[in-house]
C-alpha positions in Angstrom: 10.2 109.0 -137.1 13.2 110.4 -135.3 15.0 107.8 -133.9 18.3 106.1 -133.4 19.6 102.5 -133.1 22.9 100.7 -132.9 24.6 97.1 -134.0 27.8 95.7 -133.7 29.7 92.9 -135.5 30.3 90.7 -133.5 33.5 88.7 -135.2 36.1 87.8 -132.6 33.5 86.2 -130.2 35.9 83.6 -129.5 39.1 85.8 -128.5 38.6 86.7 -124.6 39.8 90.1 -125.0 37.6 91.1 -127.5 34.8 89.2 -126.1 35.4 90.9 -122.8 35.6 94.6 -124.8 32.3 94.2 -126.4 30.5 92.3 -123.7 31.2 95.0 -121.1 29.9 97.5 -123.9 27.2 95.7 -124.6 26.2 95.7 -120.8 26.9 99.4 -120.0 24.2 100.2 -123.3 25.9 104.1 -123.9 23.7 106.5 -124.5 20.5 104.0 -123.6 21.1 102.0 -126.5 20.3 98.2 -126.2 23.3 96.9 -129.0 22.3 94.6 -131.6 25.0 92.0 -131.6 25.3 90.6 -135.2 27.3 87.3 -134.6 29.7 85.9 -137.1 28.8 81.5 -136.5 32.3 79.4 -135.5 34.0 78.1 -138.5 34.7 74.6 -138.5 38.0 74.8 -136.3 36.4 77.0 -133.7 34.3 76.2 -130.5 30.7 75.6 -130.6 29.9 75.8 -127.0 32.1 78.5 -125.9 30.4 80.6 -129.0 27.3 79.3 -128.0 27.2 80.4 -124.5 28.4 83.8 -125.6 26.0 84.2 -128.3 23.4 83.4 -125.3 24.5 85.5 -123.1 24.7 88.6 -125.8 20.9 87.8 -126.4 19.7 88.8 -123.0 21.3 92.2 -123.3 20.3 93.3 -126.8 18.8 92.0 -130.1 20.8 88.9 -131.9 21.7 88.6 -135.3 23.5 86.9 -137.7 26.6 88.1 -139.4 27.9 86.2 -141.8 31.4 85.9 -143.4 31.4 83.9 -146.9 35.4 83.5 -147.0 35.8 82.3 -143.2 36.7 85.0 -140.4 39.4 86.4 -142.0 37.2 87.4 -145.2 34.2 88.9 -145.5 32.9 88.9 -149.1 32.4 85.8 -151.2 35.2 84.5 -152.8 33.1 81.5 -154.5 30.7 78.8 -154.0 26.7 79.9 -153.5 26.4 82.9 -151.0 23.0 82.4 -150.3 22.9 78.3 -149.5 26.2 79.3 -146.7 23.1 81.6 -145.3 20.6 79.0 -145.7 23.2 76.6 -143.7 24.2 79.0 -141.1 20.7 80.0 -140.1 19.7 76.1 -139.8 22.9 75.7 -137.7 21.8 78.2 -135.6 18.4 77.1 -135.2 19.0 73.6 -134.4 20.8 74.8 -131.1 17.9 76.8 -130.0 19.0 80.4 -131.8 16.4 82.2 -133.3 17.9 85.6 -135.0 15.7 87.4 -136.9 18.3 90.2 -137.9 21.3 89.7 -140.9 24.2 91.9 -142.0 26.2 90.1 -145.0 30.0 90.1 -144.2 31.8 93.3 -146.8 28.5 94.6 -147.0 27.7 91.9 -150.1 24.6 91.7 -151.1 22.6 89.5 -153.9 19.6 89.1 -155.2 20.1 85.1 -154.3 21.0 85.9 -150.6 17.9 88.5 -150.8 15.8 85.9 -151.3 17.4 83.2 -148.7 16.6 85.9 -146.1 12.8 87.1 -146.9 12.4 83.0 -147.1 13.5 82.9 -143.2 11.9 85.8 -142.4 15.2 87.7 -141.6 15.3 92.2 -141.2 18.6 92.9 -143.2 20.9 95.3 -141.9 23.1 94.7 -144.9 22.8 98.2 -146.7 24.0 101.1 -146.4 23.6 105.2 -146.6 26.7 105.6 -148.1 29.6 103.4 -150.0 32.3 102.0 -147.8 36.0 103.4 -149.4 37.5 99.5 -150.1 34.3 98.8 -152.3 35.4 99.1 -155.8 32.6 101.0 -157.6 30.6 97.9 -159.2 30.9 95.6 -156.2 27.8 94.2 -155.3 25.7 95.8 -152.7 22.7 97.8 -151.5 22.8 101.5 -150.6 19.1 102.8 -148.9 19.5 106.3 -146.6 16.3 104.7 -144.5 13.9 101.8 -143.6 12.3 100.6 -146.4 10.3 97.3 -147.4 12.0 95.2 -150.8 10.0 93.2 -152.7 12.1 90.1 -153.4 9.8 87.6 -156.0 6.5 87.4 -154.6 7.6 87.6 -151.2 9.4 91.1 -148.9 12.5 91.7 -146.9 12.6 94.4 -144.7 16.0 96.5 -144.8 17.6 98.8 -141.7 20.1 100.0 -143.5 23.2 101.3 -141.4 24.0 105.4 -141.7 27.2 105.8 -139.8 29.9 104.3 -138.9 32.1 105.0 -135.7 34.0 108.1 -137.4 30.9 109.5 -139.3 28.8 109.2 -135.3 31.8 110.9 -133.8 31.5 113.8 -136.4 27.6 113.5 -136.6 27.4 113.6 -132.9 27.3 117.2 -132.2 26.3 118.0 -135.8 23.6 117.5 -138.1 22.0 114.2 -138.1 18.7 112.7 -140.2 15.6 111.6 -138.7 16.6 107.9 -138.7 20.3 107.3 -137.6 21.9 103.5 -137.3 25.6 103.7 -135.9 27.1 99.9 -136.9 30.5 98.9 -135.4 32.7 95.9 -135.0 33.8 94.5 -132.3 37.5 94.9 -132.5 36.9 98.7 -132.1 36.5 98.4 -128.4 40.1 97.1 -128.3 41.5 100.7 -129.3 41.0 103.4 -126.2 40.2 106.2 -128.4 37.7 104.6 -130.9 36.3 103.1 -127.6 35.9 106.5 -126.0 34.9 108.0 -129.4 32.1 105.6 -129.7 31.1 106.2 -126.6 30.3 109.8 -126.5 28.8 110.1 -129.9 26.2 107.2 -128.9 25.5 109.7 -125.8 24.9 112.4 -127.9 22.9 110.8 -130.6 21.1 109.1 -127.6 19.8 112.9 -126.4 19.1 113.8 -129.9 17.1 110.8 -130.9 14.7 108.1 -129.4 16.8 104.8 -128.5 15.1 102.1 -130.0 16.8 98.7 -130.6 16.9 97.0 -134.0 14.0 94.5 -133.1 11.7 97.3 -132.0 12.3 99.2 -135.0 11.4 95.9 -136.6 7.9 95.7 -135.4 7.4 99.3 -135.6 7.7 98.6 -139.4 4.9 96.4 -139.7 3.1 98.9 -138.0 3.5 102.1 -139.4 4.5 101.6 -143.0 4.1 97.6 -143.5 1.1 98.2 -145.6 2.6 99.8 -148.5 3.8 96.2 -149.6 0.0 95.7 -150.2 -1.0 98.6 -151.9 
């Protein structure tokens, strides 16, 4: 399995420059990547519709997910209350309006063994760990580190994890350099604002994109069921 995919947090839907940034991205798919866009839902004083129709409009051009931040937009990590029941409400919110992502990234990278369970109960693919431990984590914080794909068993039921491998900087460096048989590049939107980080992002997606196969996040999905889905039964 030699292959590469690519996701975006989508967190600033709302603010027309940013939306602008990341659906033009989104569109142009670097490198022949279709971009997962992992959507943070509109806090209470925000827009339903005008998310809506963007969230909409991101679905036709790459896989949707849901992104969500337990501490509003401005922070990402829980800072009380149940994690897992503000999934459980977000992904009915979403599905009442006629939303059906089937791909989650927890906001800071938080992950729990009560949000675990939330999502192998809706059937979600988590994006939410990672190969490596992001530098503002303090050492104990709760989350998930995998290097690759692999199949949890949470209770008597599974949740399928895509863990992320690089972030913008670590593509950029990996780019031209060694890179491991299963890459995901993850990204927020506000990235796009900043020229460089734009261009950056960019060429190491073209790079990584003649190095390994494109494949977009709900591909690699269904290609888990095939080709290693039946370890959960053995």
């Amino acid at each position: 399995m030699k292959l590469a995919t690519v996701s975006c947090h989508v967190e600033r839907p709302l603010d027309d420059r940013t939306w602008a940034a990341f659906s033009e991205f989104q569109d142009r798919r670097p490198g022949g990547f279709a971009i997962g866009a992992l959507l943070r839902p509109p806090d209470e004083d925000e827009s339903e519709t005008l998310w809506l129709a963007r969230a909409r409009i991101a679905a036709t051009r790459g896989p949707l997910g849901h992104h969500t931040h337990w501490g509003g937009a401005n922070q990402a990590r829980p800072v009380g209350g149940d994690p897992a029941e503000r999934v459980r409400r977000e992904a009915k919110w979403l599905r009442d309006r006629g939303l059906e992502p089937k791909l989650f990234c927890g906001g800071g990278w938080y992950m729990d063994t009560g949000v675990a369970a939330a999502l192998a109960e809706m059937g979600y693919t988590d994006c939410t760990a990672t190969a490596f431990r992001p530098d503002y984590l303090a050492a104990k914080a709760p989350r998930l580190e995998l290097s690759e794909p692999a199949w949890l068993r949470v209770g008597d039921a599974r949740l399928l994890e895509l863990p992320a491998t690089h972030s913008l900087g670590m593509a950029a460096r990996a780019g031209v350099g060694r890179l491991p048989a299963y890459v995901h590049v993850y990204f927020h939107d506000t990235d796009l604002l900043d020229e460089h980080r734009r261009r950056a992002l960019t060429t190491a997606l073209r790079l990584i994109g003649r190095r390994r196969r494109p494949t977009p996040l709900d591909a690699l999905t269904a290609e888990a069921e095939t080709d290693f889905g039946r370890q959960m039964q053995e």
